[in-house]
N, C-alpha and C positions, 0 to 999 in steps of 0.2 A: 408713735405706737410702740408697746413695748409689752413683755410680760413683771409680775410683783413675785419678789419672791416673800412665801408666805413669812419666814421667820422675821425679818427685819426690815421690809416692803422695800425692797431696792427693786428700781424698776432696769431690764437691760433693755437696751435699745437691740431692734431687729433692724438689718442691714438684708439689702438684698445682693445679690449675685453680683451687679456692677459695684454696688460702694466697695463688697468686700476687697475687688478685684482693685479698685482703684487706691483701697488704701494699702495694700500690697506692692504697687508699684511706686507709691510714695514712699513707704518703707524700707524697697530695693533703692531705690535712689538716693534717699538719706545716707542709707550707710553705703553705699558705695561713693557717694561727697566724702564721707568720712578718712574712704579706703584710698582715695586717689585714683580711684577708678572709671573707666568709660563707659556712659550709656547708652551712648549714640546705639542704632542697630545694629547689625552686623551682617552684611552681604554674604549671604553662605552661598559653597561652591553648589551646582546642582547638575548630575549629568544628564545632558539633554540627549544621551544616545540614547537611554531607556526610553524616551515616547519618541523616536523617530518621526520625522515627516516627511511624503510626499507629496507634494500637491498636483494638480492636475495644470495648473498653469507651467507648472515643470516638464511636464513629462516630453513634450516634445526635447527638448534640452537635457534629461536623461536616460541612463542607458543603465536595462534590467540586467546584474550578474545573477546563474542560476550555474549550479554544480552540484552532484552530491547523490546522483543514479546512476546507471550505466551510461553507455556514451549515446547510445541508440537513445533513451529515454530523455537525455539531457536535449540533443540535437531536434527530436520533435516537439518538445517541449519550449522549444525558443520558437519553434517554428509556428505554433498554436498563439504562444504570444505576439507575435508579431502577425499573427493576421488580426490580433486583436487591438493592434495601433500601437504596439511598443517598439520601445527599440530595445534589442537585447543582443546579450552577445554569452557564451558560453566557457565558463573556468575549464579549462582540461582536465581530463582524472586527475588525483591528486601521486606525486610523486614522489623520493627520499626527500627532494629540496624542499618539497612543502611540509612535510616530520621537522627539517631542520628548522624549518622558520616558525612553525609551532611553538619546537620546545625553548625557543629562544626568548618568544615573546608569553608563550602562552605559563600557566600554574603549574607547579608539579605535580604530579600523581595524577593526572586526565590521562583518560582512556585513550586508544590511538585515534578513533575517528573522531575525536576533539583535536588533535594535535594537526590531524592529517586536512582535513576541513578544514579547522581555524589558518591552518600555517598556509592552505590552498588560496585562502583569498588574501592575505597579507601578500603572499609571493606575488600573484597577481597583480596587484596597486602596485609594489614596490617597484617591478617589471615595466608595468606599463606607464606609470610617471616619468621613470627613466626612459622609455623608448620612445615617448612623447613628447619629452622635455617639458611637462607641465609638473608645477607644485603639487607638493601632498595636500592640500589644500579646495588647489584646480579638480584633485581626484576626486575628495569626500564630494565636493558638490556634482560631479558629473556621474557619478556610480551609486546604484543600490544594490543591495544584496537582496536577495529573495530567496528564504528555506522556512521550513519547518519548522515548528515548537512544539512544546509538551513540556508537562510534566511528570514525575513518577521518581520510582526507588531506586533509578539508574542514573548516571550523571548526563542526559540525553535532557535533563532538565535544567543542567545548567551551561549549555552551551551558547545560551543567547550573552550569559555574565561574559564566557572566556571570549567569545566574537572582540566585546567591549573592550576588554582588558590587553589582548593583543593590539586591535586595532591604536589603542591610544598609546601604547608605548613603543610600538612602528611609527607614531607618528601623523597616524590618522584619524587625530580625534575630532569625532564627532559625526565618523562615518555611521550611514543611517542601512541596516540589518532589519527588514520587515518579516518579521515574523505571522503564518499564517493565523494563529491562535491571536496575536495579538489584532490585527488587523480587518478584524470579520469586517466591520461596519464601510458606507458609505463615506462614512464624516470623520472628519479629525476635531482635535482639540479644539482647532483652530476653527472653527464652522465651514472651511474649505472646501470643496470635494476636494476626495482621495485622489492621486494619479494613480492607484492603483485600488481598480474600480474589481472589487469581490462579490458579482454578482451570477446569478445561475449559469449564464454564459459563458463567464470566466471559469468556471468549476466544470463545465462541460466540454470545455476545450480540453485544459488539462485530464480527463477522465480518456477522453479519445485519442491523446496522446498517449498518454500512459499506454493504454490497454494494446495500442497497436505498436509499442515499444516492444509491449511483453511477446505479444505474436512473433514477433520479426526475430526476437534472439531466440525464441523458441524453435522457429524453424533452421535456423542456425545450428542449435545444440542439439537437433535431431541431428541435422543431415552431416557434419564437419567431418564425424569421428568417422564416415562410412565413403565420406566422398570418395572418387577414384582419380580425379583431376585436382591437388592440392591449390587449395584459392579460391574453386569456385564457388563455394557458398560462401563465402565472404563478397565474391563480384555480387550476385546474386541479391545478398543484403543489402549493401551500401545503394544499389540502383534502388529499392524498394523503398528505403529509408529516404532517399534523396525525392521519390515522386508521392510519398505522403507529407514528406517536408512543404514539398510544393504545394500541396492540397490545403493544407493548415495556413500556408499563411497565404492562400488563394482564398480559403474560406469555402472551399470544394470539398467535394465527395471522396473520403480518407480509404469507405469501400473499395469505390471504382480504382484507387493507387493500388490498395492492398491488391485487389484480381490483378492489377496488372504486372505487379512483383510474384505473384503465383506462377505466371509464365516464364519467370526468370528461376526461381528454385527447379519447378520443372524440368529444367532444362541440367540440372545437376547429377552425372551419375554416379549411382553409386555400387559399392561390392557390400551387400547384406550377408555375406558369410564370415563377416569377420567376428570374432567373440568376443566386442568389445564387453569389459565391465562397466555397469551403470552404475554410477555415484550420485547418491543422493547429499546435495547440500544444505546444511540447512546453521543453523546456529544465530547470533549476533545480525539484526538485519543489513548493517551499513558495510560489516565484514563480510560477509554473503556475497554480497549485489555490487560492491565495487570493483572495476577489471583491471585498477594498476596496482603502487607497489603498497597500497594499503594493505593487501592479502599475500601478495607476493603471486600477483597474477595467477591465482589459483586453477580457476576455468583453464586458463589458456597451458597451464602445465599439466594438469590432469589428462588435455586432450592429445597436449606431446604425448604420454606416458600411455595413450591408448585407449584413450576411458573416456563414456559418455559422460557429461554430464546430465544431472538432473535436479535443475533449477527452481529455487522459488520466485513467483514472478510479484513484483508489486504489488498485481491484483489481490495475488492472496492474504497480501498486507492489509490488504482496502478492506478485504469479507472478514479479520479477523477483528479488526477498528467496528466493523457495522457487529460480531457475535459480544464484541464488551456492552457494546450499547445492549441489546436483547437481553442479553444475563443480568446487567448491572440493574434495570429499568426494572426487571420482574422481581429480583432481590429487595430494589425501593418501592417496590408498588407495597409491600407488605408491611411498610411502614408509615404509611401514607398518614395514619393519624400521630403518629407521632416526630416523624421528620418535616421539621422547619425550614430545614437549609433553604438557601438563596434557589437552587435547581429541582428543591425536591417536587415529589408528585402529589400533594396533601390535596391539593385544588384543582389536579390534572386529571385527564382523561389517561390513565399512560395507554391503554388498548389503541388510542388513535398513535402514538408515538412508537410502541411495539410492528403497529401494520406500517408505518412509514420505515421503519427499519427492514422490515423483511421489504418491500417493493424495492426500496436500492439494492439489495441482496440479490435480488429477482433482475433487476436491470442490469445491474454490472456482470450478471453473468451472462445473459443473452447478448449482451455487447462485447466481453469476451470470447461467446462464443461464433456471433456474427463472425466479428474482426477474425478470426482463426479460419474459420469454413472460405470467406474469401482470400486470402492470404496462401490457405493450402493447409495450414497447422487443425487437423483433425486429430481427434481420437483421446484428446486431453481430459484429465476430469480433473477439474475446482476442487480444491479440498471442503469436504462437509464440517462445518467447524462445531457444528455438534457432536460429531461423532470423533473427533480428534479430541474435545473437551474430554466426553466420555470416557473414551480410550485413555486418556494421561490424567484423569482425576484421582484416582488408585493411589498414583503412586504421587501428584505434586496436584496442590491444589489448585482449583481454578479460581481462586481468588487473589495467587501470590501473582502479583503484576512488575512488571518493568520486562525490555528486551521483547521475547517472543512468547513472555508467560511459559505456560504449561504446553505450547505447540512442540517446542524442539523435541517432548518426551514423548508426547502423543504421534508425533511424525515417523521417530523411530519404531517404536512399536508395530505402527500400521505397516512402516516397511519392511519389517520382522515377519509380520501375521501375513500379510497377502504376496509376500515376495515380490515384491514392486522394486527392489535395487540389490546388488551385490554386494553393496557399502554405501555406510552413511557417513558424512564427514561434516563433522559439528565443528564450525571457525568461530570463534571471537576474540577479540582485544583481548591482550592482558593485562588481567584484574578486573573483567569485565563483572560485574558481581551478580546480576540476576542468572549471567549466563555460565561462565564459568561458578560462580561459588554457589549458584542453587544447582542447573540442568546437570552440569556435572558432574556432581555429587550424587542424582537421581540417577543417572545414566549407566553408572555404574553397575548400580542392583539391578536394571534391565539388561545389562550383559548376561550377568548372572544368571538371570531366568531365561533367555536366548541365549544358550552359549552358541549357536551356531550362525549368528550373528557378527558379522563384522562390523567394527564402530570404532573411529577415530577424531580424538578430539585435536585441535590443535589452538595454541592462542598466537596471535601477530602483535609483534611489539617494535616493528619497522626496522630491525637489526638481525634477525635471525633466520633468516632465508633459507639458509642451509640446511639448518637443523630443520628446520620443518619440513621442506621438499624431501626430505628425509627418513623423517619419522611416516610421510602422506608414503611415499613408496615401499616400504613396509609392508602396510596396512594396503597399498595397492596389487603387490606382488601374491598377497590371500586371494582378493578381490579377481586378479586374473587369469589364478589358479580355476577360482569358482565358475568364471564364465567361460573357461574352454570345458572345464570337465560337462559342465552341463549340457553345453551344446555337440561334443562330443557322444555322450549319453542320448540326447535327443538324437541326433544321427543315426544312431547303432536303433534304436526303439521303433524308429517309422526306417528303416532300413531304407537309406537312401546316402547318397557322398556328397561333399561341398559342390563338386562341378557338375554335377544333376543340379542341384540346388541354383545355382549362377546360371546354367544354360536355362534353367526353365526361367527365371528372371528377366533372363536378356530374350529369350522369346514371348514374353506375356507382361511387355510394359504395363500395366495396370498393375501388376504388385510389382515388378522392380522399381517402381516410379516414388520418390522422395515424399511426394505428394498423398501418397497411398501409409494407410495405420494399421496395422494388424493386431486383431485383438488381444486381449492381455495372457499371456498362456506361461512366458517365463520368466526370469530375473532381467535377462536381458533382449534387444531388439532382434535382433540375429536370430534369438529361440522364441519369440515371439511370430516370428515370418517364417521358420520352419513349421513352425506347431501349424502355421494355414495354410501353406501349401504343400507340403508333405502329402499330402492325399492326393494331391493332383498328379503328381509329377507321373508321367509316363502314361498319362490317359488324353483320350480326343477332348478337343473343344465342346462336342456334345454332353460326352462324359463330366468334363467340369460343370458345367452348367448346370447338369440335375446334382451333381455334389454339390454347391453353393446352393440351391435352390433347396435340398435336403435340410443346409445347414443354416437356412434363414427361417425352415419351417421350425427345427430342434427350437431354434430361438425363441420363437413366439411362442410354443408346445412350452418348454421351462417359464416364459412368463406368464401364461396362460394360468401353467401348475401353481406357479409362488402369488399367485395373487390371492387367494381365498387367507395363505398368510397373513402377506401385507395388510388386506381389511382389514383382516381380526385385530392386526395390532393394531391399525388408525384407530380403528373403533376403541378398543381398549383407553387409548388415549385420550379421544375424544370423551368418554365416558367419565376419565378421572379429569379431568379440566373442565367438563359439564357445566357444574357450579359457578369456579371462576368467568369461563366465557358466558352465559347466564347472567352474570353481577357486571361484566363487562358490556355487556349488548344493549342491558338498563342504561347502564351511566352514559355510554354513547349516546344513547336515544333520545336522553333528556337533555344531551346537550345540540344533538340533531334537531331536535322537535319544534322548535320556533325559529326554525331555520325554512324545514318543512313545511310547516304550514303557512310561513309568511308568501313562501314561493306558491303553494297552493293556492293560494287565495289571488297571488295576481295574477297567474295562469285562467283560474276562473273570470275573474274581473274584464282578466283582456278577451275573454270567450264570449260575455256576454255582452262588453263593448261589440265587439264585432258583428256578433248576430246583429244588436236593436242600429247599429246605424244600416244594414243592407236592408234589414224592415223599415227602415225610416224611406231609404232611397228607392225603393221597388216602388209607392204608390208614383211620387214626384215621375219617374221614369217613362209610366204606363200613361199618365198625365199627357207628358212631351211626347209621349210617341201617339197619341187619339190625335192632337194636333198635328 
C-alpha cells in the first residue's frame, strides 16, 4: 500500500507506528556498532521514598512517628491512633538540635519550619538508633512518619522533597514519610491493603483529638495569666489531657474525660483584677502553634511578661480549609461549560458539594462547641470566615493563597474594629513569603488607618532570641500601658476599687470561678468581669437577681429589636441568589429524581405486597378457625 506521486508516479511506501519505531531502533543500533557503543538497557536509579509503602501485614511490626502541633494536640493524637490499633510513639517539640540537624542535612534557603521539622525527625532516628543499638536500616523499616501535605505558593509544598533529601544523606534512605494528600486511598500500588487505613473513622478520631486539644490549651490560656497558685492550671491540664488520652485509646467517651477535667480547672483560683494585656497571635500557622524553640517559646514568654494570650486554635485552620473549598467551588461553578480540568464541575452537581461543605462547617463547630461547654471553655466565638474574607478583601485579595491567605489581615482589622485584643502579634519564619513579603507589606497601611492600634511583626530564624523577646517587649510595654489605663478608667467610670472587685469574687464563686465568661465589654479579661459586675457589687442577693434577670430581658428586648434587620438582609440575599438557587434546586432534582422514584415505587410495591398476602391469609384463617 502506498500513495503515486503525480509528477513521476513513485509510489512511497506507508509505514505504520511500529515499522517506524522499529526501524528507528535498527538505525540507533547500527550507528551505535559503529560508535563503539552499548545498547544493552540501562538500569536507572529510581527513588522509592516518593511512593512510600505501608502495608497492613506491617503494621503490627511498625511504629507511627507524629510531631508538628502542640504537645497537647500531639499527645491525644497518638492517643486516638492507638485506640485505633497503631502503635505510635510521639517526636518532641522541635529544639535548637533539631535547626542544627536541619541545616546540616537539609537545602539552603528553607524556611525554619522546614529546618525545625525536617532536622526534628532526623534528630530523632539518629538518637534512637543510637540508643537502641539498631542500624539505620533496622530504623527505616521499624518507623513511619505521618504529617501533612499540600501544595501552594509557600514552600509548605516542598517539604515532602526536603523530608527525602535529608533523610538520605543522614543516612536513612528509603525512609517511608506518608503523607495525608498522598495517601487518601484504601490500596497501594501494590494491590495490598494500606496499614494505614484512611477511612471516616480514622478522620473522626483525629477531629476529636484535635478539637479537644484545642479546648484543653484554651482553658489554659484563659486561666495561667490570672491563676493565684503558680502551676495550677498546668496540674489541672496535664490530668485532663492524661484522662482523654485514656478515653481515645479506650475508645470511650472524650465528653465524659473532658467533664471530668472541668472539675479540675474549677478548682483553679484566680485574681480577676489583674490588667493583664490580651495578645492576639496570629501570623505563619506552624510559627504560631509550636510551643518550643521554633518561636522562641512565645506563649510561654508573653505570659512571663504578663500578658494573655490569645490563640489560634487548629480548629480555625480546619473552618478556613472548609471556606477555600466554598469560595473556590462557586468561583468554578461559573465555569462549568468551559472547565475541563480532571476536578472541574462541568458534570457536577456543585449545590450538592457546596451543602456537604457548609454541614462539616456546621459540625466541626458544634463539636467544638460541645467539647468547650463540657471541658468548662465557654464564651468563645469561631471565627466567621466570611466575614474575615470581607473584612481583609479591601485591602489583600481573597484569592492570593499560600500561609493564612487574607486571614492574618482580616484578623487584625476585626481586632482593631471590635477591640477584641491590646495587640496583635504577627510571627513567622524568615523569608516566609506569603506571610512576611505579602501580610506585611499589607499590615502596614492598616496601621496607618488604625494608628491607635498596636501591631508587631516579628520573624524566627532560630538564632535570634534576644532580639525578638525584645523587640515583642517593646510593643508589650504600649500593650500594658493600654490595659491598666483602661481598666483604671473603667474603675473611676462604675465607681468602684480592685478590693470591692476581689471581695465580691471571692464572695459570689459563680463569677470568680475560671469556669465562668463574661461578656465581651473590653480589650481585656479583667475589664471584661468588671463591666458585669460593677453593678452588683454592694447590693443584696435579691437585688442581683432582678439586675441579671433585667439584663437577660435587655438581651432578648436588643434581639428581638435587630431581627426585623437581620430578615431584611437574609431576604435581600436570598432574593439575589433566587435565580442561582432556582437553577440549582432543578439540577439537584434531576439528579435526585430516579433516585426518588425508584425508592417510591418499592415502598409502594412493598405496600401492596403486604396488604394482598394478609387478604390472601384472612380467608385460609377463618377456614381453620370454623374447624
Amino acid at each position: 500500500m502506498g500513495t503515486v506521486n503525480e509528477n513521476n508516479g513513485f509510489k512511497l511506501p506507508i509505514l505504520g507506528e511500529e515499522d517506524i519505531d522499529a526501524q528507528l531502533r535498527a538505525f540507533e543500533q547500527e550507528e551505535a556498532a559503529k560508535l563503539g557503543l552499548k545498547t544493552e538497557a540501562t538500569d536507572h536509579w529510581v527513588d522509592k521514598m516518593i511512593s512510600p509503602e505501608f502495608k497492613a501485614s506491617k503494621r503490627q511490626e511498625t511504629t507511627l512517628l507524629i510531631s508538628g502541633l502542640t504537645r497537647a494536640h500531639d499527645y491525644l493524637l497518638q492517643g486516638g491512633l492507638q485506640g485505633l490499633g497503631y502503635k505510635v510513639e510521639v517526636i518532641d517539640c522541635p529544639d535548637n538540635d533539631a535547626l542544627r540537624y536541619g541545616k546540616e542535612f537539609g537545602n539552603r534557603g528553607q524556611c525554619n519550619p522546614t529546618y525545625f521539622t525536617v532536622g526534628n525527625l532526623v534528630k530523632f532516628l539518629t538518637e534512637r538508633a543510637a540508643r537502641d543499638g539498631i542500624t539505620q536500616q533496622e530504623a527505616v523499616d521499624k518507623y513511619v512518619f505521618v504529617t501533612a501535605g499540600a501544595c501552594g505558593p509557600c514552600r509548605f509544598g516542598m517539604y515532602a522533597t526536603e523530608y527525602r533529601k535529608a533523610l538520605r544523606d543522614a543516612g536513612f534512605d528509603g525512609f517511608r514519610v506518608l503523607l495525608f494528600q498522598q495517601k487518601g486511598g484504601l490500596k497501594q500500588a501494590t494491590g495490598e491493603e494500606s496499614g494505614l487505613v484512611m477511612n471516616p473513622k480514622f478522620f473522626l478520631t483525629l477531629l476529636r483529638a484535635i478539637i479537644a486539644g484545642d479546648v484543653i490549651n484554651g482553658m489554659g490560656y484563659r486561666l495561667r495569666p490570672f491563676e493565684v497558685e503558680a502551676g495550677a492550671t498546668n496540674a489541672a491540664a496535664e490530668k485532663t489531657k492524661k484522662w482523654v488520652h485514656e478515653a481515645l485509646t479506650q475508645q470511650k467517651s472524650v465528653l465524659r474525660a473532658l467533664w471530668r477535667g472541668r472539675a479540675e480547672f474549677a478548682k483553679v483560683k484566680c485574681d480577676w483584677t489583674r490588667p493583664a494585656p490580651r495578645v492576639s497571635i496570629i501570623g505563619e500557622f506552624w510559627a504560631m502553634t509550636t510551643e518550643g524553640d521554633g518561636n522562641y517559646q512565645l506563649q510561654t514568654f508573653l505570659e512571663q511578661e504578663g500578658a494573655e494570650c490569645d490563640i489560634q486554635f487548629v480548629t480555625n485552620w480546619l473552618l478556613f480549609m472548609l471556606w477555600e473549598g466554598r469560595y473556590d467551588t462557586k468561583l468554578r461553578a461559573e465555569l462549568r461549560g468551559l472547565d475541563k480540568a480532571k476536578k472541574s464541575l462541568k458534570d457536577a452537581a456543585f449545590g450538592k458539594k457546596l451543602f456537604g461543605l457548609f454541614v462539616a462547617d456546621l459540625a466541626i463547630r458544634g463539636a467544638f462547641h460541645t467539647f468547650g461547654a463540657a471541658v468548662g471553655y465557654r464564651g468563645y466565638h469561631l471565627p466567621d470566615m466570611d466575614v474575615i474574607a470581607e473584612t481583609a478583601d479591601k485591602y489583600y485579595n481573597n484569592q492570593v493563597r499560600g500561609g493564612e491567605g487574607h486571614m492574618e489581615v482580616g484578623k487584625f482589622i476585626l481586632n482593631v474594629l471590635h477591640n477584641k485584643t491590646h495587640m496583635t502579634l504577627s510571627v513567622k519564619p524568615f523569608g516566609c513569603m506569603p506571610s512576611s513579603g505579602v501580610s506585611d507589606g499589607v499590615q502596614s497601611m492598616i496601621t496607618g488607618l488604625y494608628p491607635q492600634s498596636i501591631f508587631c511583626a516579628i520573624e524566627t530564624s532560630g538564632d535570634g532570641k534576644v532580639n525578638v523577646h525584645s523587640r515583642v517587649q517593646m510593643f508589650l510595654f504600649k500593650a500594658r500601658l493600654a490595659a491598666q489605663k483602661e481598666y483604671a478608667e473603667a474603675l473611676e467610670r462604675y465607681g468602684v476599687t480592685a478590693e470591692q472587685v476581689k471581695a465580691f469574687n471571692d464572695a459570689h464563686p459563680h463569677f470568680g470561678s475560671g469556669l465562668h465568661r463574661a461578656p465581651h465589654a473590653a480589650a481585656g479579661t479583667a475589664g471584661d468581669r468588671l463591666a458585669e459586675i460593677a453593678s452588683y457589687i454592694g447590693k443584696s442577693e435579691t437585688q442581683i437577681r432582678i439586675l441579671r434577670a433585667k439584663a437577660a430581658l435587655s438581651t432578648v428586648a436588643a434581639g428581638v429589636k435587630a431581627a426585623p434587620g437581620f430578615i431584611a438582609g437574609l431576604r435581600k440575599k436570598l432574593v439575589e441568589r433566587a435565580p442561582i438557587l432556582v437553577a440549582q434546586a432543578r439540577e439537584e432534582w434531576k439528579d435526585a429524581r430516579p433516585v426518588f422514584e425508584q425508592k417510591a415505587r418499592e415502598t409502594v410495591t412493598a405496600s401492596v405486597a403486604k396488604v394482598t398476602s394478609k387478604i390472601r391469609r384472612r380467608p385460609a384463617a377463618e377456614a381453620q378457625a370454623s374447624v
